[in-house]
Phi, psi and omega in degrees: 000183194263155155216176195268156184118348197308195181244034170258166125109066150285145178274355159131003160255015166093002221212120174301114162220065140319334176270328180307334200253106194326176206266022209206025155241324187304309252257318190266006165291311206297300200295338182275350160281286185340290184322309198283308170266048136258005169237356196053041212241104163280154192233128134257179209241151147246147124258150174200014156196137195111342188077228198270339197319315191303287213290320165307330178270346189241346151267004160258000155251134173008122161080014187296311184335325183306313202214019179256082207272311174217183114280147189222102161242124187264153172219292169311176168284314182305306180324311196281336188249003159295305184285304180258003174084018191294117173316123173290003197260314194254004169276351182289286182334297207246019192050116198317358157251075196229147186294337202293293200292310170325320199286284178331339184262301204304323195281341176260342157330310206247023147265005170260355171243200161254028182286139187252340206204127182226148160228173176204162223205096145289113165196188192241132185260354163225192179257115185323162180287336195242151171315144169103000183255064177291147159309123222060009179302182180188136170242113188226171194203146193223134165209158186263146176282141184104347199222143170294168184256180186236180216214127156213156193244166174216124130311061212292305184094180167300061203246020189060159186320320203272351166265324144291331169290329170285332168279349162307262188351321193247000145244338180293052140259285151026265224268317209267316184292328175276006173286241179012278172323329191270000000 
């Protein structure tokens, strides 16, 4: 099996981190590699928040190589629609933290890889200049290939950056296991 801890996934600070993180982002990192490669099943990441984590965390640990293809991290609009094909029409409508956009990053994810299961994760760890852009949203979005993608959103609150990022961590392995499952 897969387990958390390995000797990837440095953070640039000498520090695993996998180790960075609770033992309960490693453990559900671990079983969704476990999962995706016991179905022979790649996995890629869209980001546009959070940075390399999500994907740091699922190529630092043992066997990520197995069931791991790529990491994305978009951070501009050009970025998002250069890469992952994301409408510049609709990150203006709906704003890059959005269920919209969220959707739009898992789909060009995994029309840009090989990847059979992709998820992907928009949010704010603080509260944004326009209304409706609370602290902690997260927008996360998952799709399978051949199938449309889904959409779940989190509220984290006013919990400061390293607590909403840790609630990312610990639900997109989540979002990517129930990808897997459907």
């Amino acid at each position: 099996g897969v387990e958390a801890g390995g000797e990837g996934g440095r953070d640039g600070r000498g520090g695993d981190l996998c180790r960075a993180v609770r033992p309960a982002v490693g453990e559900w990192a671990g079983g969704v590699l476990a999962l995706a490669w016991g179905r022979e099943l790649q996995l890629a990441m869209g980001e546009s928040w959070g940075g390399e984590h999500l994907a740091g965390v699922l190529t630092g640990l043992p066997g990520g190589s197995n069931a791991f293809e790529r990491g994305v991290v978009v951070y501009t609009a050009a970025a998002k629609n250069q890469v992952l094909q994301v409408n510049r029409a609709m990150l203006e409508q709906h704003g890059a933290v959005s269920e919209a956009v969220a959707l739009a990053l898992a789909e060009g994810a995994i029309a840009q890889s090989e990847a059979d299961i992709v998820a992907a994760v928009t949010g704010f760890t603080e509260a944004g200049p326009h209304p409706g852009e609370a602290a902690g949203l997260v927008h996360f979005a998952s799709a399978r290939r051949g199938r449309p993608a889904r959409h779940r959103v989190e509220h984290f609150g006013d919990i400061g950056r390293g607590r909403v990022r840790q609630g990312a961590l610990e639900t997109a392995p989540r979002v990517m296991r129930d990808e897997i499952a459907r």
